[in-house]
Every structure is written in structure tokens, then in C-alpha cells.
N, C-alpha and C positions, 0 to 999 in steps of 0.2 A: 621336597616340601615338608614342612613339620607341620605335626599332626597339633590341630589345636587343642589343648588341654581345658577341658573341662570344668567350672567352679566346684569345688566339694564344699561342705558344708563341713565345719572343726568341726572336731569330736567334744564331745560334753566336758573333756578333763583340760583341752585346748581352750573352748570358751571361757571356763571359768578362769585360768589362766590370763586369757587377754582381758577380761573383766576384770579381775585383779589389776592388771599396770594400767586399766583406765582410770580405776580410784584412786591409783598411786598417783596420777598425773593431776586429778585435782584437788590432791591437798596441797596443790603449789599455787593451784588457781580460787578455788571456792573457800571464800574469808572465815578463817574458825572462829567458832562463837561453841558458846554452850548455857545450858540452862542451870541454875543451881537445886541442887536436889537433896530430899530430905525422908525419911521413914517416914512407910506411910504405914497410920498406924492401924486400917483398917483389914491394910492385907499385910503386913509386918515385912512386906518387901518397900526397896528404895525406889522413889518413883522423883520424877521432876518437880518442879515451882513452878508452877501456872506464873506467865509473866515475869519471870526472872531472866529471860533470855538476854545476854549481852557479848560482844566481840571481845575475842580475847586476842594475843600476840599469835601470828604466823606461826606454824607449828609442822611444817611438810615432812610426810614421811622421807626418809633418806633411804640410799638404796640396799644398805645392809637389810635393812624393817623390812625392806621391800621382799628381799627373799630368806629371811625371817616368818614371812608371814605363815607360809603353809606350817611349821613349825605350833604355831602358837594357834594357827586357825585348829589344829588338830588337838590343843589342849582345853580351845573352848568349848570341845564340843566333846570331850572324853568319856563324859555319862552317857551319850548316844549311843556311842562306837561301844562302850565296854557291853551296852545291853544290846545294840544290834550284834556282837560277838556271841554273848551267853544266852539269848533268845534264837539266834540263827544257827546256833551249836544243840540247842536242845529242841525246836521245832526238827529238824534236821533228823535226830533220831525218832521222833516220833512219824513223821512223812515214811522214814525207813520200815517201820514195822506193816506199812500197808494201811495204816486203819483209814487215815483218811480218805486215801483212792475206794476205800470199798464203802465209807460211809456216803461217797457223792456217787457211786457206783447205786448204790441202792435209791439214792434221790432221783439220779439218772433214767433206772426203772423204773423206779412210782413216777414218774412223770412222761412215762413213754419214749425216752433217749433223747430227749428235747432238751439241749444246749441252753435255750433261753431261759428256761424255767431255772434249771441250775445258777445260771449267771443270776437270775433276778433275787433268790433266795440269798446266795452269798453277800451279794450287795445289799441287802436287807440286814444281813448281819455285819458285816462290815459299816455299814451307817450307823447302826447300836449301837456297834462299840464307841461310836465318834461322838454321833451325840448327847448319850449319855456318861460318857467315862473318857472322853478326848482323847482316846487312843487313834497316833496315823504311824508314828516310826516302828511301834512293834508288828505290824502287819508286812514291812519292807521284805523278812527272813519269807512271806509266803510265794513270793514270785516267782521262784523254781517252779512252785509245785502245780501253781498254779497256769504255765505259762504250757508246762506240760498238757492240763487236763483240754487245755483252750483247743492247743495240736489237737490233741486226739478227737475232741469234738468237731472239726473244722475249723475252725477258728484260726487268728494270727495270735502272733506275742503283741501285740499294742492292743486287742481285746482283754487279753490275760490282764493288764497292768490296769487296763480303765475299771474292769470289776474292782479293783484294790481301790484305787487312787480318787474315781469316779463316785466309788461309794463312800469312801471315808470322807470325802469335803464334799457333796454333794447335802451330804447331813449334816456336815458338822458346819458348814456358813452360818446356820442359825440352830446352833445347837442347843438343847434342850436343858441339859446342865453344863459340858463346857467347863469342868472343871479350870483348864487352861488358857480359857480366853475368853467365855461368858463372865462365867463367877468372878474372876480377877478384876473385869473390863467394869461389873456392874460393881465389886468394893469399891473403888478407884472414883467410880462416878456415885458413888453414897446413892444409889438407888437400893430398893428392898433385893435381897439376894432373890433367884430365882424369879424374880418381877417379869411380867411383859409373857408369858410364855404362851398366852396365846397368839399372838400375833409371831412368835419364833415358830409355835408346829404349824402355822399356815405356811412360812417361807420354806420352813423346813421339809415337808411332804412335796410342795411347787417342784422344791430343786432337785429332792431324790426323782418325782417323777422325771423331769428331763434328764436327769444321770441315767435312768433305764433306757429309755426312749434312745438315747444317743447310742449308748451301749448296742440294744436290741436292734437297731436300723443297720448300726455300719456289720453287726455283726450277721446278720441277715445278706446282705451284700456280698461280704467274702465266703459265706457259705454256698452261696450259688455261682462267682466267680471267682476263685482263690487271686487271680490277678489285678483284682480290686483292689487288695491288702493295699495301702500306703508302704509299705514294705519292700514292693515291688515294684521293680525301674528295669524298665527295656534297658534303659542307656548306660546300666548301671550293676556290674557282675555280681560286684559283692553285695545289694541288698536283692538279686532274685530270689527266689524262689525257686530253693535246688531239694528236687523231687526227692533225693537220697536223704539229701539231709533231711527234712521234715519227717521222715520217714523214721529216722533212728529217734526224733524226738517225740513220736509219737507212743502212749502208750495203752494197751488195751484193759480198759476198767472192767471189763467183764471177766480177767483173770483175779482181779479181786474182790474174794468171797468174805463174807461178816462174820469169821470165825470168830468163837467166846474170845479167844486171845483179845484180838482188834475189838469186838465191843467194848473189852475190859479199859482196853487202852483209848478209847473215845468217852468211857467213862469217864475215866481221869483227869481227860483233858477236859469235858465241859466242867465237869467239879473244881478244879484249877481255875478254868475261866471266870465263874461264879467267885471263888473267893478272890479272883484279883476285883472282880469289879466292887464285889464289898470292902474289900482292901484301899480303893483309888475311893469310895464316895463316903467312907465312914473313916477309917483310920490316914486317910493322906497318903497313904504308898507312893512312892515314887519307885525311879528304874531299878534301887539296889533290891527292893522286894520283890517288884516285878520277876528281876532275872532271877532269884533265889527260887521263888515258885516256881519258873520255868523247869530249872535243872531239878528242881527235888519232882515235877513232872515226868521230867526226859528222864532219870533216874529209875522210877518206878515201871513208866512205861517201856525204856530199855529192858530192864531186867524182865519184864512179864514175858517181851517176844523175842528175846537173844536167849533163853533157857536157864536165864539167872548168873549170865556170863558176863560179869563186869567188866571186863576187857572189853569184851563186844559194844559194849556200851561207853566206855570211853574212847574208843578209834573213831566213833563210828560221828560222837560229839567232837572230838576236833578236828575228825577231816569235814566236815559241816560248819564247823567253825571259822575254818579259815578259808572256803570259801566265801565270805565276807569283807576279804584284804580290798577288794576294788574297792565298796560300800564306804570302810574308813578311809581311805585317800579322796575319795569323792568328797564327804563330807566335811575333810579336813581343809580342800579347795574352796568349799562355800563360803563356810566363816573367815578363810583367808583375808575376804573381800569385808567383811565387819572389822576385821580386826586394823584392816589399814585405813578402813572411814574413822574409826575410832581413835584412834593413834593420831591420826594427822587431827582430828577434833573438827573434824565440818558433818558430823553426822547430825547433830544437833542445828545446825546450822540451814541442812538441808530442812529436815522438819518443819523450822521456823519458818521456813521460804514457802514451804506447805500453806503452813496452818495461815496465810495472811490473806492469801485470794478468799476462804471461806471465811474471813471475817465481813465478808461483804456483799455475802449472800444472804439469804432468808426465806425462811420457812421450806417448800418441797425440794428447793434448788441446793439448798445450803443441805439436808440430807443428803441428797445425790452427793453433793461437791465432795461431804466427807468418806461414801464409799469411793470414790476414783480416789482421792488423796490417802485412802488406804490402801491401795493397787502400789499406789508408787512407794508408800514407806514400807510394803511390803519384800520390797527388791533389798532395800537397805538393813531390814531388821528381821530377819526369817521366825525368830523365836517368838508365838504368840503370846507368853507369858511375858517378855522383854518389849515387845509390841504396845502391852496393853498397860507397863508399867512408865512407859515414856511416855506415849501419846492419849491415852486416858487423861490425866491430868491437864491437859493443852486445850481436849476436846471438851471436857466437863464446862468450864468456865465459858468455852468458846457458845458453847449450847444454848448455854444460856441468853447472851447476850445476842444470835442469831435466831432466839423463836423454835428451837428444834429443843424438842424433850430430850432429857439424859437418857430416858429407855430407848430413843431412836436413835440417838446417836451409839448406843452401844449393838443395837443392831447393824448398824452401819460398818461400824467397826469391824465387828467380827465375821461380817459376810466377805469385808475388803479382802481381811486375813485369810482367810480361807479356801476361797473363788482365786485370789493372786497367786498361790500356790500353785495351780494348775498350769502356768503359761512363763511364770518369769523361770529365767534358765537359773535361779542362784538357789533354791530351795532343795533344800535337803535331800527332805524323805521322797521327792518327786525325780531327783536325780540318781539318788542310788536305785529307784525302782526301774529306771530306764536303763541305768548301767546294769544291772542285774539278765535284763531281758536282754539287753543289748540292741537298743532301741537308740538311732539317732535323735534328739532334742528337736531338731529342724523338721523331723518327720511325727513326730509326737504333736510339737504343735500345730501344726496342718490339723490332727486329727482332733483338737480338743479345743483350738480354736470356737470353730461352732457353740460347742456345747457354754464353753466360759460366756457368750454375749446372749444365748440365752438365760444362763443362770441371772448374771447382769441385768439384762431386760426384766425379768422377774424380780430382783431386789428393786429395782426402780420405783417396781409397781405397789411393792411390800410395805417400803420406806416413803412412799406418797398418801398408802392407807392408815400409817401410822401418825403423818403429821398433821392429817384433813380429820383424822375422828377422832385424835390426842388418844389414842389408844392404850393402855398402860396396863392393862392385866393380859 
């Protein structure tokens, strides 16, 4: 008798894949249309013509495009990849001189070896970075280190990733400034820059509290049953929990001491940190400053704990480096999926199909309508700066003419954007973090589920106080 075989769930690089030939398959089915589009001259990027949408001639991808696409997904997306290279190459050697392990080693202390306290702290900085400076893909390089520290505290690898992942759009839904998706979202809709920010740190504080809470509960859980981990399947060899393995990935922070070296070189880095963030809110930096910083970082702090042996410091940056290879084919698979909605020209067309049911709402509903219709363009348009230059323009006009303030509708937006990352399988920085740990997609959302329809339930409640007391500062 044969043994019945089991459903598995694709692997992240499979999904993306068959999500690719599902878009390919409806640019033969979904009518291309498109919007005409024109500089916009408050944010000097190209955004659409509110009310310009019209059907243009069949346009179906063909099947060479088709496998083309990973090709061309990996060139839209080539300033990721080169700075998840040269951030992941020069975090890398600094992770190697120890400073880190002995600066959360010493947190770890001052807090009595209490896992939670740590977790809540990093995720407290990890949400800074987000909602003030819209940092999420240059935190992708910390998931080693930190998937490491999760082991050694008890913890799983899907704890490790929700510190990251949890904290960084926990905060950033309604980000404070939001360089990337606030700021753009509120040019675009000609409100006052930085407008509305009290009603963003009320949503904002809601959702990090439930990012903690979620975190501290399931991690709580695995710390007193390791066979709670979601990780873990009876029925299932390869995600046990093999006692050896855990074991070689565990490491003991108490072998790392705060010598001068390692303070020298956590000096470094918060000094680095600080001028990128002055960098991203005063001079515009984007990834090629970023990653320059990085290396002239890893640079320095190489040389202070390898004994001024430059060699040591560059083997050390591109075997660091190229552990990243998964990271770029991952993200090269994402955009695949843009690149053939775009091609075949029904991306716009999807939009439109959107934006038609909330022309027919009004007032708390018509807010709602536009955060779930930001869930779904969220699958379609990963880049929140590309997000906000398409459908800003759609939403401004629409706002209007439905009763919902442009500052809620930009709230709206940008909580969509951000909260949708967590769960749709096409998102970047959410898949190379899970390829990194090595975390099935299918098990990820089981675990983050929860948390996204809270956060949800919370914007609901955000974007109801904002349209009942026209809330605007």
C-alpha cells in the first residue's frame, strides 16, 4: 500500500514563482487600461492624473517577458540588493568584533537576563528608526545576529524576525515623519508637511504596544515550552526541533566582555547611526550614502578589532557579503511580479477597479474602505514611495468628494502600506527576512496573523476618531 504523502507548503522562492505565472496569466484576462501621468511638482516625482484613467489595446505578456521577468525584477530593484550587499557586508564585520553581543550582553545584565526586556528595548529602537527616518530594508543584514541571540535566550527564529519586522512597521503604520511614505503621501495630497501628527503618535504608540505584547506573549510561551514554537511539527522532521542543532546555534553572551576595543567600536556605530539619520532628514541621503557610511563604519571598526589588518577586514566584509546571495534572488522574484503587471499594463487598471467601490462610501466607512484597498494595492506595488506616487493622487480627489479629510486619508494609506507588509507573501524586506532565518512564509503567517487584525482593529478605531472630530493637528 503507498504511503500517503502529505501537503507541504512551497517554499517562499516557489511561491513567488507561481504568483509570477498567476499575473502572467491575467494580462490575457484583466482589460489594460492606464492612467496618464504627469510631474508632480510638489514632490518632483511622476505621479498619475486623478481621472485620467481610460482602456487602452490588449497588451499580454508573451512567454519570453515571462521568463525575462526575474531578469528585469532584479534590475528594478538593484539599489536594494547593492545596499543589502554593502550594509550586510559591513554590519557583518562589525557583528564579528563581538561589540554587539557584549553591548546586549550588558543590557541583558542590567536587566537581570530577562529576554523580554532586551526584546522590548531593540524594538523600541528598531520602531525609531522607522518612524522617524523610514528605515525597514537596512535592518534585513541584522537577522543572523539576531536570530542567534533569540537561541541563546530561549527563544525561536520567528521571535528573532518579529523583533525586526514587528518593530519596524509596528511604528512605522503611522509614522511620525515617514520620510518614504508619510512625507510623500501628505506632498501628493497638498496637505501641510508633517500635519496631523497628533493623531499619527496616538496610532503610532496603539500599534508598537501590540507589536510588544504579541512579541512578549508567544515569546513567553516558547520559553516555557520550546515545543510551542510554530517551528515545531510532530509530523514533520525537517521543521523539529533538533536538540544538536539549536545547540551549535546557540551562543553564550556572557563570553562577551565590554573591552575599550568593543566600546570603541559601538561608539562608532551609534556615531554612524546619528549622522545617517541627520543624513536621511536634513540632506536626503539615500542607499548610495547610506552604504558609504556603512563601509567607512566597517572600515574603521575593522581595523580597531583585527589589529589594523586590512586583509582581516576585507575577507571578513565579503565572506559577510555574500551571504546575502539568497536576499538578492528573493528580491529579484518579488518585483518579477511588478514587472509583468506592468508590462502587460493591467496594474493601473487593477487600481481603478479599486478606487470605484470607495467612491460610494462616506464618511467612517469610506476611511475604512481606503485602508483595506490599501491591503490589496499593497500586493501589487511593494515600494511605498511608488505606492504613494500612484495612488495618492486617485485618493486626494476621491477624499474629497467622499467626506474624509486628505490628513485621514493619508493616514489611511500609510497604515495600509505598512500593516500589509506583514502578511502578503510578495514583500521584500518581509521575505528576505524570513529567507535569512529560514522561516517558512506559511508558518510566519500563522504567527503574525493575530497581531496584523489587531493592529487593523486599532486603525479602524484611529481613522473613526479622526473623521467624528475632523482631527488635523
Amino acid at each position: 500500500m503507498k504511503e500517503k504523502k502529505e501537503f507541504r507548503f512551497p517554499s517562499t522562492s516557489t511561491l513567488l514563482m507561481c504568483v509570477t505565472a498567476v499575473m502572467w496569466l491575467l494580462t490575457y484576462i484583466v482589460p489594460a487600461g492606464q492612467f496618464d501621468r504627469a510631474l508632480n511638482e510638489a514632490t518632483g516625482r511622476e505621479g498619475v492624473v486623478a481621472g485620467s484613467f481610460h482602456y487602452i489595446e490588449q497588451s499580454p505578456v508573451n512567454i519570453g517577458q515571462l521568463f525575462q521577468a526575474p531578469y528585469w525584477g532584479l534590475m528594478e530593484v538593484i539599489d536594494i540588493i547593492a545596499l543589502v550587499f554593502i550594509v550586510g557586508g559591513a554590519v557583518g564585520v562589525i557583528i564579528e568584533s563581538g561589540a554587539i553581543h557584549a553591548g546586549i550582553n550588558k543590557i541583558a545584565q542590567k536587566t537581570g537576563g530577562k529576554g523580554d526586556a532586551v526584546f522590548v528595548i531593540l524594538m523600541l529602537a528598531f520602531g525609531a528608526a522607522s518612524t522617524f527616518l523610514g528605515l525597514a530594508e537596512e535592518f534585513i543584514v541584522f537577522v543572523p545576529l539576531l536570530t542567534s541571540i533569540a537561541i541563546s535566550l530561549g527563544y525561536d527564529k520567528i521571535t528573532a524576525v518579529a523583533v525586526i519586522l514587528l518593530g519596524v512597521y509596528g511604528a512605522g503604520g503611522f509614522a511620525l515623519f515617514g520620510p518614504y511614505n508619510t512625507m510623500i503621501a501628505q506632498k501628493v495630497a497638498e496637505v501641510e508637511l508633517l500635519s496631523g501628527m497628533g493623531l499619527r503618535a496616538i496610532g503610532c504608540l496603539g500599534c508598537v504596544a501590540i507589536s510588544i505584547h504579541h512579541v512578549l506573549r508567544y515569546g513567553k510561551k516558547i520559553k516555557n515550552d520550546p515545543t510551542a514554537s510554530l517551528l515545531y511539527d510532530k509530523n514533520d522532521k525537517s521543521l523539529k526541533l533538533d536538540e544538536d542543532k539549536v545547540k551549535k546555534d546557540i551562543i553564550d553572551l556572557s563570553q562577551y566582555e565590554l573591552t575599550p576595543k568593543r566600546k570603541a567600536t559601538l561608539f562608532v556605530l551609534i556615531v554612524g547611526l546619528i549622522i545617517m539619520a541627520i543624513g536621511v532628514l536634513k540632506w536626503a541621503w539615500w542607499f548610495e550614502h547610506m552604504s558609504a557610511l556603512f563601509l567607512v563604519m566597517a572600515i574603521i571598526c575593522g581595523l580597531i578589532n583585527f589589529n589594523l589588518s586590512f586583509d582581516k577586514v576585507v575577507n571578513c566584509f565579503v565572506e559577510n557579503a555574500a551571504g546575502m546571495a539568497t536576499v538578492a534572488i528573493l528580491l529579484a522574484l518579488s518585483r518579477s511580479i511588478v514587472y509583468i503587471i506592468t508590462e502587460g499594463q493591467i496594474i493601473d487598471t487593477i487600481i481603478y477597479a479599486i478606487s470605484i467601490p470607495l467612491s460610494h462610501l462616506s464618511g467612517v466607512l469610506a476611511a475604512w474602505g481606503i485602508y483595506i484597498s490599501q491591503l490589496v494595492v499593497n500586493f501589487f506595488i511593494p515600494s511605498s514611495s511608488g505606492q504613494a506616487m500612484v495612488v495618492m493622487p486617485i485618493l486626494t480627489p476621491l477624499a474629497d468628494l467622499i467626506g474624509v479629510s486628505r490628513q485621514v486619508a493619508v493616514h489611511a494609506f500609510t497604515a495600509g502600506d505598512y500593516f500589509g507588509n506583514m502578511i502578503i507573501p510578495t514583500h521584500p524586506t518581509t521575505l528576505a527576512c524570513l529567507a535569512i532565518a529560514g522561516i517558512p512564509y506559511n508558518k510566519w503567517f500563522k504567527y503574525v496573523l493575530p497581531c496584523f487584525l489587531k493592529w487593523s482593529a486599532w486603525v479602524l478605531v484611529v481613522l473613526a476618531i479622526g473623521v467624528m472630530t475632523n482631527w488635523a493637528f
